[in-house]
Residue frames as qw, qx, qy, qz and C-alpha x, y, z in Angstrom:
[[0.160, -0.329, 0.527, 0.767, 32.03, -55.34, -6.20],
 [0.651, 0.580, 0.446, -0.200, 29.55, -54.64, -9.13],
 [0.365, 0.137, 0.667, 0.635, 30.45, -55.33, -12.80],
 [0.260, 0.558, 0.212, -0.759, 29.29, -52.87, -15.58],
 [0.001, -0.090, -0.807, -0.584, 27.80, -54.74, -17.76],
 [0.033, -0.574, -0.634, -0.517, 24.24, -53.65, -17.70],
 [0.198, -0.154, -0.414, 0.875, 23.53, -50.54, -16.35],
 [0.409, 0.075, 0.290, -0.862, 20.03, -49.94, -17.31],
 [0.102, 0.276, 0.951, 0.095, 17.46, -52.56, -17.49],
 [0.571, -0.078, -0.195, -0.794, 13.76, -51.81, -19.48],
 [0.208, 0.223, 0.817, -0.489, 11.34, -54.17, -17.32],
 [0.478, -0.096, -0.284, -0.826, 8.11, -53.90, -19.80],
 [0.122, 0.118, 0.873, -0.457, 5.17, -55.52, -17.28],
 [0.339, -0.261, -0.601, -0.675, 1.53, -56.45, -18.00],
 [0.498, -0.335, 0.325, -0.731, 0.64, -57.50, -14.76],
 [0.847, -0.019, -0.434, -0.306, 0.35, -60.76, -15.59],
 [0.849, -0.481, 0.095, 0.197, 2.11, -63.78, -12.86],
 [0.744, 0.214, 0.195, 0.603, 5.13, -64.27, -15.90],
 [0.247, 0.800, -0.042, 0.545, 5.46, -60.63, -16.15],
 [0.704, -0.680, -0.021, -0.205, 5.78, -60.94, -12.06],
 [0.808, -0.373, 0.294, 0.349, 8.44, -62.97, -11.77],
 [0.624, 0.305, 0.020, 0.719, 10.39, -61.29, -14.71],
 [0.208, -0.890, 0.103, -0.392, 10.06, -57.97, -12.63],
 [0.900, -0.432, 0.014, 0.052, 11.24, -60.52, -9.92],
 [0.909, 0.071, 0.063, 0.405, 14.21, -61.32, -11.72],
 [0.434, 0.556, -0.021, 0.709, 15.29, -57.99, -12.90],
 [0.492, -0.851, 0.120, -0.137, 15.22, -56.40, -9.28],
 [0.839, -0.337, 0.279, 0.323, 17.93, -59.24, -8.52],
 [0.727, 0.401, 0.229, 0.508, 19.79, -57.92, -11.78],
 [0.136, 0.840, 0.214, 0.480, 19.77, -54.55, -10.93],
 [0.624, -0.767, 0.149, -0.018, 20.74, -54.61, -7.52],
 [0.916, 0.011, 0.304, 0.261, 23.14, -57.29, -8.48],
 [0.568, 0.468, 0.302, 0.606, 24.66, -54.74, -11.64],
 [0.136, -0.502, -0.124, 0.845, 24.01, -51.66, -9.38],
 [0.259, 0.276, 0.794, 0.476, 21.12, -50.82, -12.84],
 [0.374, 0.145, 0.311, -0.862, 18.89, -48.39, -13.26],
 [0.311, 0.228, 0.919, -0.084, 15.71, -50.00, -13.69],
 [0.343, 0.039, -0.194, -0.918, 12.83, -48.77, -16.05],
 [0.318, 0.287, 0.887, -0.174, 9.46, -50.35, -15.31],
 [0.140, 0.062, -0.396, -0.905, 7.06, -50.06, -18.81],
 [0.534, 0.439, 0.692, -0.207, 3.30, -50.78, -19.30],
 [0.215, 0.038, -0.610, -0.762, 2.18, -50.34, -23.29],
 [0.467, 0.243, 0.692, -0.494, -1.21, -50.38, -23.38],
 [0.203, 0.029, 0.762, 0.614, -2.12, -52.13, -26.41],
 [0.274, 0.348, 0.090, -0.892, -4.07, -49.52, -27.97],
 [0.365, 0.060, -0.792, -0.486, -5.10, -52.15, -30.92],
 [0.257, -0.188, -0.940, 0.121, -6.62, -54.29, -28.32],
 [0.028, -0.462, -0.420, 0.780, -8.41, -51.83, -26.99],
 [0.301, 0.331, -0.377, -0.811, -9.93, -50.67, -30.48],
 [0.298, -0.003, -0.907, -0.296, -10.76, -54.32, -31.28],
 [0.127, -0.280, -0.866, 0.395, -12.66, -54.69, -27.89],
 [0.041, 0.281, 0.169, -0.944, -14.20, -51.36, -28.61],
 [0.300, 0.285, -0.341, -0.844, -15.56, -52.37, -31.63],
 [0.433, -0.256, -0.859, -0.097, -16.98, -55.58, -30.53],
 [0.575, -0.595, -0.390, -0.404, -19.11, -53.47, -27.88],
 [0.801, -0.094, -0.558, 0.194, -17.11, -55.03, -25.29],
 [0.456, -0.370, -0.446, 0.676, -15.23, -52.14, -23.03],
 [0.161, 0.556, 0.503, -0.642, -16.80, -49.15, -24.02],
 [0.507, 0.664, 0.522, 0.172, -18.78, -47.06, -26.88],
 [0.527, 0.465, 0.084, 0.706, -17.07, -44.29, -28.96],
 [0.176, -0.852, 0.101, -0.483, -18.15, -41.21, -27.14],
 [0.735, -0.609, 0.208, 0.215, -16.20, -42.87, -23.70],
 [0.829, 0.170, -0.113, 0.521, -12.82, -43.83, -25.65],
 [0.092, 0.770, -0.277, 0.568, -11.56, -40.64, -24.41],
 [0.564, -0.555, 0.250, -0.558, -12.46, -41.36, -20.71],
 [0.995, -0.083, -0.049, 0.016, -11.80, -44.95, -21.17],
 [0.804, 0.356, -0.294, 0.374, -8.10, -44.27, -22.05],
 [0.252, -0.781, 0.275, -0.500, -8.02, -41.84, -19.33],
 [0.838, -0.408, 0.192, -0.305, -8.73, -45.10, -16.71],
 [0.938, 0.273, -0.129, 0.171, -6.68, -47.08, -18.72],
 [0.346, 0.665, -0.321, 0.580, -3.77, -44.86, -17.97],
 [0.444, -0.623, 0.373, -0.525, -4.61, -44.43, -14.39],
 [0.983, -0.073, 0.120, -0.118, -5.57, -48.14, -13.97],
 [0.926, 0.234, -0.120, 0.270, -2.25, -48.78, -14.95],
 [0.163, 0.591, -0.396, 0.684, -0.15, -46.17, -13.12],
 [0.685, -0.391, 0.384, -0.479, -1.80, -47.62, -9.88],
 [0.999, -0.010, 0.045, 0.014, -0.76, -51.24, -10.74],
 [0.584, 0.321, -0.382, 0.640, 2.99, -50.42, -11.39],
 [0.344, -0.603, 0.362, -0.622, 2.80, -48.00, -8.07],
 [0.776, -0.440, 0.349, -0.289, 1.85, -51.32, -6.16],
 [0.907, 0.185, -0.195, 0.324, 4.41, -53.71, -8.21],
 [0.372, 0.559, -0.497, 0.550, 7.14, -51.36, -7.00],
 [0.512, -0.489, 0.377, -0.597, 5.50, -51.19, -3.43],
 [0.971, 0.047, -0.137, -0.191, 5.68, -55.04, -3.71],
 [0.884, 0.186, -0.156, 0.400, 9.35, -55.26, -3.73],
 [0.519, -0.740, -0.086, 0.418, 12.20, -54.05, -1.63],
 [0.598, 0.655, 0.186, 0.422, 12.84, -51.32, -3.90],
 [0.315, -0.909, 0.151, 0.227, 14.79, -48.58, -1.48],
 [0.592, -0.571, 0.417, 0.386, 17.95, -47.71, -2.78],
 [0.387, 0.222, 0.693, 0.566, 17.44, -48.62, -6.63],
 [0.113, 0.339, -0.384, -0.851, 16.90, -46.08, -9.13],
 [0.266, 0.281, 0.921, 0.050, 13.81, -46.74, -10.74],
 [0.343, 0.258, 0.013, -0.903, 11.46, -44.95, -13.22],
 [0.456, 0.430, 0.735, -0.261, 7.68, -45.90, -14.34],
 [0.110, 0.249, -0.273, -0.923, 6.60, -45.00, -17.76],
 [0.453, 0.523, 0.718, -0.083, 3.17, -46.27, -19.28],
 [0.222, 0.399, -0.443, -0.771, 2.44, -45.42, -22.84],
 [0.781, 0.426, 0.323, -0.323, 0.00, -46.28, -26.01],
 [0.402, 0.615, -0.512, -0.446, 0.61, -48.39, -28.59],
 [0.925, 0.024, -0.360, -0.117, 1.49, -51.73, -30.02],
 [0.737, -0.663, 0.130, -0.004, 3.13, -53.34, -27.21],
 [0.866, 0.103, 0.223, 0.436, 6.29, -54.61, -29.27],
 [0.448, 0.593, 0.000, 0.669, 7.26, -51.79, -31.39],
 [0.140, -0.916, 0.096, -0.364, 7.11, -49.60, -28.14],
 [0.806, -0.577, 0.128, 0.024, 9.06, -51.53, -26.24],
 [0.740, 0.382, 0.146, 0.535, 11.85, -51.85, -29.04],
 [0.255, 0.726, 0.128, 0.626, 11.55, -47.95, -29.67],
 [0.613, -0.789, 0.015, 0.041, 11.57, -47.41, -25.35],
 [0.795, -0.122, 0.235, 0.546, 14.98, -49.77, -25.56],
 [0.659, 0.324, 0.136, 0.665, 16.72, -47.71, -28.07],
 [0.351, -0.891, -0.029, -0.287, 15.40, -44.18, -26.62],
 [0.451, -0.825, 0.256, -0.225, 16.87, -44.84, -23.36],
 [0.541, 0.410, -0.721, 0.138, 19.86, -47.12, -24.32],
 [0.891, -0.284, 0.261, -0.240, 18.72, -49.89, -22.64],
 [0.048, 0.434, -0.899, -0.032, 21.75, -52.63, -22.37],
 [0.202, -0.087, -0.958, -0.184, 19.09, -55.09, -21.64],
 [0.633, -0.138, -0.231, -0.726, 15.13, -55.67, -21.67],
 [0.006, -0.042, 0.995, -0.091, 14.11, -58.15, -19.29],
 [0.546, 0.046, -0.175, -0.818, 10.24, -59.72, -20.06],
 [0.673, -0.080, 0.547, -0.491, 8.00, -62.53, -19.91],
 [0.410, 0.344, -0.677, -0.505, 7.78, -65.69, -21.43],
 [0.812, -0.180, 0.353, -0.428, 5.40, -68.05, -21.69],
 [0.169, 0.267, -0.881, -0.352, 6.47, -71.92, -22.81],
 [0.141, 0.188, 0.967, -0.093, 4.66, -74.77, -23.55],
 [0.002, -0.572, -0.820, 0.006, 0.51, -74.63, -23.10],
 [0.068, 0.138, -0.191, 0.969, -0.72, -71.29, -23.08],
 [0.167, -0.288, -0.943, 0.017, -3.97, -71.20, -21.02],
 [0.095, 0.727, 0.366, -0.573, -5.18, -67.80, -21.45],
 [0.357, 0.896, 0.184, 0.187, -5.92, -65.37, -24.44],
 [0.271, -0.940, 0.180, 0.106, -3.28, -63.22, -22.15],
 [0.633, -0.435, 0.575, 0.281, -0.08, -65.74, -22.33],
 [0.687, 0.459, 0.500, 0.259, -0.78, -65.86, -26.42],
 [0.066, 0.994, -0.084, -0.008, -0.55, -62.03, -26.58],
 [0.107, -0.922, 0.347, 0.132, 2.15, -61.31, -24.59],
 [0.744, -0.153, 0.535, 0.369, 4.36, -64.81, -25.77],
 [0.490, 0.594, 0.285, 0.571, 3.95, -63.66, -29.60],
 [0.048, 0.961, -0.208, 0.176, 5.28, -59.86, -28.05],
 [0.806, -0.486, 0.333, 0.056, 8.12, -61.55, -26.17],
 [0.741, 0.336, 0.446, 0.374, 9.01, -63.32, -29.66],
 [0.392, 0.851, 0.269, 0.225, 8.89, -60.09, -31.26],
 [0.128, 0.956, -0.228, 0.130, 11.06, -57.87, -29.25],
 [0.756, -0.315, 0.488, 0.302, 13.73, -60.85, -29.14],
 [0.568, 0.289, 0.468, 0.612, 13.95, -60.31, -32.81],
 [0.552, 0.552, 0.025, 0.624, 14.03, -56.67, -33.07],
 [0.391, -0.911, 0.062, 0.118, 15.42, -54.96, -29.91],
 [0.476, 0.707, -0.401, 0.337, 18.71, -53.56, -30.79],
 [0.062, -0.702, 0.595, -0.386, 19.82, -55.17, -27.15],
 [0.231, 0.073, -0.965, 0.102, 20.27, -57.98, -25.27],
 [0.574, -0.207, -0.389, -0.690, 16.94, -59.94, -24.31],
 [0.061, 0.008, 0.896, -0.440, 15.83, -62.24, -21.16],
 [0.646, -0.273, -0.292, -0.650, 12.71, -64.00, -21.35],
 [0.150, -0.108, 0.816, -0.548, 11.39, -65.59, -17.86],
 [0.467, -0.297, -0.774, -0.307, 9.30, -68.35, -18.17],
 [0.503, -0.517, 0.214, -0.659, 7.31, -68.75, -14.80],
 [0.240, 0.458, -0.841, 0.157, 9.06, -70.81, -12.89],
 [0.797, -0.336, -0.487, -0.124, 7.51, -74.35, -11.06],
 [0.309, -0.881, 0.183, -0.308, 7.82, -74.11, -7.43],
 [0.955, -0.132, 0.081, 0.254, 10.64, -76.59, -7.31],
 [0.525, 0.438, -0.032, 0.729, 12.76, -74.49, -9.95],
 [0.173, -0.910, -0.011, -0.376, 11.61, -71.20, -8.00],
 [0.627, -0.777, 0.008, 0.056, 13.51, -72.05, -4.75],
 [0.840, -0.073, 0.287, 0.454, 16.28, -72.91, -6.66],
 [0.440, 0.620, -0.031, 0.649, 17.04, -69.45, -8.09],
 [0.490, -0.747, -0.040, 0.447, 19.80, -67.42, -6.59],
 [0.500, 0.499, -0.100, 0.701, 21.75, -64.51, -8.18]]
């Protein structure tokens, strides 16, 4: 018997582990809710300007070509997260878009009446540039997605064995 209480889940992924295991989580929800699933990337087009302009990933005449890769480089990482997981049977669309990583995810959610957004979260220490990002986006679309929210910490492998839904 599945309950209909969320029937489509937004899944925004960076690729990071935490973004891993909240993909993780929302397979089990989906299956679990019978859900379609939406899997987002947002490439944060700011970050990508900043880096641009510190030299760093490429020089103005590329930014075309760069966002091209960017796009591609990121449609080939969600292609192998789904290939990662025993996705047969589940309803599942990819979408990758530019922008700030928050407001699209918010503006994704309401779009496609999402019932719930499930996403990373980092607690404690953060011990990358990456976990600082996406924790202060995390924060954000908890306070303004118009739906319910799940943030998934990355779980110690003690707690890990111990989830079942």
């Amino acid at each position: 018997m599945t309950v209909d209480l969320f029937s489509k889940i937004l899944v925004p992924v960076d690729f990071s582990p935490c973004s891993d295991e909240a993909f993780r989580v929302a397979m089990q929800m989906a299956r679990a809710f019978d859900s379609e699933m939406i899997v987002l990337h947002v490439i944060d087009t700011s970050a990508v300007a900043a880096f641009n302009r510190l030299g760093l990933l490429a020089v103005p005449s590329d930014a075309t070509a760069q966002r091209r890769r960017l796009r591609h480089q990121a449609r080939l990482k969600t292609r192998r997260l789904l290939e990662s997981q025993a996705t047969e049977g589940m309803t599942i669309r990819r979408i990758v878009i530019e922008g700030a990583p928050f407001v699209e995810i918010a503006k994704l959610a309401r779009q496609e009446h999402a019932d719930l957004i499930v996403l990373g979260s980092y607690g404690g220490r953060s011990e990358s540039m990456d976990k600082i990002f996406f924790g202060a986006t995390a924060e954000k679309v908890v306070r303004t997605a118009g739906c319910a929210v799940l943030t998934v910490p990355l779980p110690t492998k003690k707690s890990r064995k111990d989830i079942v839904l």
